[in-house]
Structure formats: C-alpha cells, structure tokens
C-alpha positions as CSV (number, residue, x, y, z in Angstrom):
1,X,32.6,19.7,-55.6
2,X,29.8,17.8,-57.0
3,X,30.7,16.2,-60.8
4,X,28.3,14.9,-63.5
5,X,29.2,11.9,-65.7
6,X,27.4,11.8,-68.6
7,X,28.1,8.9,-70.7
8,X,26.2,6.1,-72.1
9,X,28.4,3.7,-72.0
10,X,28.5,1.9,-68.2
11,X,32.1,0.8,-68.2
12,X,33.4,4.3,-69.1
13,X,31.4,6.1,-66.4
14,X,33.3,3.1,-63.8
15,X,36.3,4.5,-65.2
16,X,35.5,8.1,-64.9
17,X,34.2,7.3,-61.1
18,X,37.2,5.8,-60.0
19,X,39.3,8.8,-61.5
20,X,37.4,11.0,-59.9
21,X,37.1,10.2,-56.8
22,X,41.2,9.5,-56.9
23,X,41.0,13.9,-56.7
24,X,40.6,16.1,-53.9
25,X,37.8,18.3,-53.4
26,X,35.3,15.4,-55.2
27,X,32.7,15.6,-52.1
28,X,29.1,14.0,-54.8
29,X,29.8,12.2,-58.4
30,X,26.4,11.6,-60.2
31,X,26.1,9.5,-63.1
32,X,23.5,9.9,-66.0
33,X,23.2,7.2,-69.0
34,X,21.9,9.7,-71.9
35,X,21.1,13.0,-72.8
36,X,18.3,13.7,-72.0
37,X,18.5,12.9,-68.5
38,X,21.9,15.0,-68.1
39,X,20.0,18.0,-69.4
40,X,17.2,17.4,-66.8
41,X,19.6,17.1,-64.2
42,X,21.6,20.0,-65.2
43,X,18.9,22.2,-65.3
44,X,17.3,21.0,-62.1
45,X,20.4,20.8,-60.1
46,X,23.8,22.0,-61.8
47,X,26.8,20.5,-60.6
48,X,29.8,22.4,-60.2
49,X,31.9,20.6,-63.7
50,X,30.6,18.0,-66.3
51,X,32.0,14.7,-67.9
52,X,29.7,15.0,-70.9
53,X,30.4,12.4,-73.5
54,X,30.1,13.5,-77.1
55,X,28.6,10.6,-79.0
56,X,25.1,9.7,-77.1
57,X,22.0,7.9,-78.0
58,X,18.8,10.3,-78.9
59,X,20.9,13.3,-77.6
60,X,24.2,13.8,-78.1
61,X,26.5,16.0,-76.4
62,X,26.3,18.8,-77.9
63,X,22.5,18.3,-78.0
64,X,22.7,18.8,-74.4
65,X,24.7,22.1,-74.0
66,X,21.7,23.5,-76.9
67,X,18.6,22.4,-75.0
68,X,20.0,23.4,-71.4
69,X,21.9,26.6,-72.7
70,X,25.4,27.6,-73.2
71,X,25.0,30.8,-70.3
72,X,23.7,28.2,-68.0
73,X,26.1,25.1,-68.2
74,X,28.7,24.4,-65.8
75,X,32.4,24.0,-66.7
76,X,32.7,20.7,-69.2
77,X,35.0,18.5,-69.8
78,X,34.1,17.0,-73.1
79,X,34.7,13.2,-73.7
80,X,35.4,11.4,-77.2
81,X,36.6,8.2,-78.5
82,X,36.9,9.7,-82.3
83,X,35.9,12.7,-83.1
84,X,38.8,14.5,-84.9
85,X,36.4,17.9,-85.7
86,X,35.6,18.4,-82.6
87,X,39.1,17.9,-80.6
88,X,40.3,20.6,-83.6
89,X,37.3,22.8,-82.1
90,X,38.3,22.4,-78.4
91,X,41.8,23.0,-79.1
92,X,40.8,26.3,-80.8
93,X,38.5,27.4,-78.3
94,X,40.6,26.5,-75.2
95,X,38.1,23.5,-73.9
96,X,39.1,20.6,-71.9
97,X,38.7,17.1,-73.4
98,X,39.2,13.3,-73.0
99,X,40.5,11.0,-75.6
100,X,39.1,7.9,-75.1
101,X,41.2,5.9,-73.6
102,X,43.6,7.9,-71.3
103,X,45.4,7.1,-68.5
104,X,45.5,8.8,-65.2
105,X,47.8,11.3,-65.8
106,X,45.4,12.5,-69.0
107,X,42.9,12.3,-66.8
108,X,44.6,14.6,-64.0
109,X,45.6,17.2,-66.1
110,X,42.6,17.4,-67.8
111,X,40.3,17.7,-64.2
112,X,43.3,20.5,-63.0
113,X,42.5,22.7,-65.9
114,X,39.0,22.5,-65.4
115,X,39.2,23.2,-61.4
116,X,41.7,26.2,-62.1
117,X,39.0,27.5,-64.5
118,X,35.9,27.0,-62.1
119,X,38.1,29.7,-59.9
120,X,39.3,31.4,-62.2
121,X,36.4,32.1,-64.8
122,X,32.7,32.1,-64.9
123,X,29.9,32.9,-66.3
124,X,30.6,34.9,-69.7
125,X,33.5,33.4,-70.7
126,X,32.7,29.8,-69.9
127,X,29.5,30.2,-72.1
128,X,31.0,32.3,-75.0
129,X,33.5,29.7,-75.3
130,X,30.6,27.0,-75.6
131,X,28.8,29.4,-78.1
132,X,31.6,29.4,-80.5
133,X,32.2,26.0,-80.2
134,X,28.5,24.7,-81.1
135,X,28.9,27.5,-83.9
136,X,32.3,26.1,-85.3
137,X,30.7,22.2,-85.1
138,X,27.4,23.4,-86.8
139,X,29.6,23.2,-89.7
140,X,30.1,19.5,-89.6
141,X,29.5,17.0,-91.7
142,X,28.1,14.6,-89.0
143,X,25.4,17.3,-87.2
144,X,23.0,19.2,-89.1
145,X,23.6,22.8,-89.1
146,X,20.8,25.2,-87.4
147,X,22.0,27.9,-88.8
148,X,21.1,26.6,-92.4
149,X,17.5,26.5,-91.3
150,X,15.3,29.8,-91.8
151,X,14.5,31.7,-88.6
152,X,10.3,31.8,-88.4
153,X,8.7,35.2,-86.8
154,X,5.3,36.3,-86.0
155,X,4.4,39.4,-88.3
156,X,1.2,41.2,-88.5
157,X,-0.7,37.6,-87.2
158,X,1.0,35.6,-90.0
159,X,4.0,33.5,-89.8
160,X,7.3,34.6,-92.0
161,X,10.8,33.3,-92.6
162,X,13.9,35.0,-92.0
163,X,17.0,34.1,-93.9
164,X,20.4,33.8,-91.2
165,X,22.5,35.8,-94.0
166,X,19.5,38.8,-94.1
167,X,20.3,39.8,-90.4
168,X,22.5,42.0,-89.6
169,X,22.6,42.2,-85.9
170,X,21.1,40.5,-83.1
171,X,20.4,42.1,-79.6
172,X,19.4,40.7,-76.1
173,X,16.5,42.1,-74.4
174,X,15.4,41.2,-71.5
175,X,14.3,37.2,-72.2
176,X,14.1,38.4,-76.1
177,X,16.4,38.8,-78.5
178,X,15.3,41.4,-81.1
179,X,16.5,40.3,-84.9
180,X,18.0,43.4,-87.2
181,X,17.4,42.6,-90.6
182,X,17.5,45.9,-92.9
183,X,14.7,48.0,-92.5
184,X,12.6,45.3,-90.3
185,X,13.1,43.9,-86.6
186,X,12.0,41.0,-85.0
187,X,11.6,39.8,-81.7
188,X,12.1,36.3,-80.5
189,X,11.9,34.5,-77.2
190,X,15.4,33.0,-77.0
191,X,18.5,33.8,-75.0
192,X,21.3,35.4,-77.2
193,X,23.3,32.4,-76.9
194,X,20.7,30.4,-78.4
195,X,20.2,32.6,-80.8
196,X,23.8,32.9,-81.6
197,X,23.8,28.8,-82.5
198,X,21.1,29.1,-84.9
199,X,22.7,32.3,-86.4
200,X,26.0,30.1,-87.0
201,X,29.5,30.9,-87.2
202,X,29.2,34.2,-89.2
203,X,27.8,35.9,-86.1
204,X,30.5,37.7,-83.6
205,X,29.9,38.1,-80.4
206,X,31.2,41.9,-80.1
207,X,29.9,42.7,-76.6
208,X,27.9,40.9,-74.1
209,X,24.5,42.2,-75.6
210,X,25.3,42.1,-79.2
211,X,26.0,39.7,-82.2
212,X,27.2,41.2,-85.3
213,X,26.8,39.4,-88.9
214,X,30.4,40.0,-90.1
215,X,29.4,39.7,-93.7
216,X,27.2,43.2,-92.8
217,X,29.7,44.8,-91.6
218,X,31.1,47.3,-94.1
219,X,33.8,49.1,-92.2
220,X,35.6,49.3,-88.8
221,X,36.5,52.9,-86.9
222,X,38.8,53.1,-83.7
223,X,36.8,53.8,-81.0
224,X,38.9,54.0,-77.2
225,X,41.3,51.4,-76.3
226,X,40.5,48.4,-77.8
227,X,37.0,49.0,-79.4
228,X,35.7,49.3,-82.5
229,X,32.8,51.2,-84.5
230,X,31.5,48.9,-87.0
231,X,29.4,50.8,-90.1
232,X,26.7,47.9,-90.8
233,X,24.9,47.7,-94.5
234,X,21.5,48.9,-93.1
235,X,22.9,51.8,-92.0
236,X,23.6,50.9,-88.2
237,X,26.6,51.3,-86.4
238,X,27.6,49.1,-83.3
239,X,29.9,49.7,-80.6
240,X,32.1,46.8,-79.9
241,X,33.4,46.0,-76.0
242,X,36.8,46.1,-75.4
243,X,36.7,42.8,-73.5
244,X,35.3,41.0,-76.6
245,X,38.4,42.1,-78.8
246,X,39.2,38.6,-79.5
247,X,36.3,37.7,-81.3
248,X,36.7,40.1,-83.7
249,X,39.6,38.0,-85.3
250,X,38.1,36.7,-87.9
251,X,36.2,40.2,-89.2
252,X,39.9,41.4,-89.7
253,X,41.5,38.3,-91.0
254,X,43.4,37.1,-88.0
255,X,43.4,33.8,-86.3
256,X,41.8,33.4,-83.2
C-alpha cells in the first residue's frame, strides 16, 4: 500500500509516519508539505489512501480534492485540529477523520475503516461521498461558496451567465456536462462531479449520469423497485437509479 501525507505542518506528518508504518500492508509513505504539491502528486501518481490535512497554506484540503477531482481521488482520511463543520460533514457522509491529537488507537481505527473500504468500495461511491461533502461545506462560513458564483457559457460567440437556481438538470457527456436550464442547454467542459460542486448542495445526484435541482422538481412517480420519475418545471422528466435511492433523502424530507 503506498500512503500520502499531506500536511503542512512537519511534526504532524512525523507522527503520522511513525503511525503508519506501525500497520501492515504500509509497503511506500510519501509526504507532501502543501496543496498544491499533493494535488500534483495525486494526479501524477495516486497512492492507494490519503492523509490530507484540512487547514493548508495557499490550498487547503478541500482545495485539493476540487482541483484533482472527486471521481479521481483515492480513499482519504481527512485530518483536523478544529474544524467542528466539517467533522459534522464527515460524520454525515460516512468519512474517516483525525482529530488532532489522537492516540494510536484513534489512529488504528481510523486507517482499518479506511483499508476495509479500499476493498470493499471504489470508484462511485468513494467520489459521490466526496461530492456531497464539498457541497455540504460550500455552505460554510469559513470557504467561499462556488455555487453562489454564476456559471459563464459560450452562446452564439458571446459570453453569458447562468444562474445555479435557473438549472434544472445537469447531464454527463462524454468529457462535457450539458446544463438544462428551461428552454436552453449548455455545454461545458467539466466532469459532473465538478460540476456538481459549483451547482451546490441543491443538486441530487439521482443516477450516475444525472444531477437533479431539487427545487425543479415538481413531483415524484414510482417507477420499479426503488426508482423514481421526477416531473421537472421545464417540462422534463428524469429517471432516477435505484442504487442512488439514498440521495434522494432530502427531495422527500428524510434525513440522510
């Protein structure tokens, strides 16, 4: 197993080293001082799980999961000396942090969960769960939202401005994700988890393809076991997965 530490400060990543190589299966630990470099790394050479401190000079934490994409991060292990918002988020969402400071037995729990996971889960849900948590802590007091910020798109050679709360629906296409807003569509070179950050938390994620603004959705039909047709404001209808029941929750008043 090769780990990152990611962690500006040098006596925590000591700490985290000497944990880490205390566990079986540890083979390569690579440490990074900021940001920017873990991002680089990451997207050069992913390691197999991430010690990815929160607070970090010029990019933080979550800066680095938004610049090297949630479908393409490895398993994380998020770690925070005070951050009450987020630990609320990762409790929510089922993610694996470090209180700073924590013993060793914090420490082994924390790296078992996140090894059972690596076998257990990958791709979709690892990266759904890091979607909704950037969207959940774009609603923070101490990071600025993306989803407050107009979307630009290129239209007839000029440049226009998309309101978040004017789309409906978002779909993947290929490298593109195509905007539904009323009568007009839009096409932008992002991935849809991207895409689903800047949208913000308003945005479900009701199959693997599809983001669905759940204040334009105006009713819900059965559809098979577990899915749903939803009757959008525009006119569309979308066909939710079964598999991404869960995230419906909040369209429907329940908690996630």
């Amino acid at each position: 197993m090769k780990v990152l530490i990611a962690d500006d400060e040098p006596l925590a990543r000591l700490q985290l080293r000497r944990q880490l190589e205390a566990q079986p299966g540890v083979d390569l630990i690579v440490e990074c001082a900021n940001g920017l470099a873990a991002a680089a790394l990451i997207a050069k050479d992913p390691p197999d799980l991430v010690f990815l401190d929160i607070r970090m000079p010029g990019l933080d934490g979550f800066g680095v999961i938004e610049r090297v994409g949630a479908a393409r991060m490895p398993p994380v292990v998020f770690v925070t000396a005070h951050d009450d918002h987020a630990i609320d988020a990762f409790e929510v969402g089922a993610l694996d942090y470090l209180l700073k400071p924590f013993d060793a037995d914090r420490f082994h729990d924390a790296f078992s969960r996140a090894a059972r996971r690596m076998a257990l889960e990958r791709g979709p849900a690892i990266s759904d769960r890091l979607v909704s948590l950037l969207a959940t802590l774009g609603q923070s007091e101490t990071r600025s939202s993306p989803a407050a910020e107009r979307i630009p798109v290129n239209e007839g050679g000029r440049v226009c401005f998309v309101e978040p709360a004017a789309v409906e629906w978002a779909e993947a296409a290929g490298n593109y994700v195509r905007l539904h807003a009323g009568p007009r569509n839009h096409l932008l070179r992002h991935t849809l988890e991207a895409m689903h950050v800047r949208l913000g938390p308003r945005f479900l994620r009701v199959r693997r393809t599809a983001l669905v603004n759940r204040d334009a959705v105006e009713s819900a039909e059965p559809y098979g076991k577990g899915s749903w047709v939803l009757a959008l404001r525009g006119g569309g209808r979308i066909v939710t997965s079964r598999h991404y029941r869960p995230h419906l929750a909040p369209l429907f008043g329940e908690p996630r």
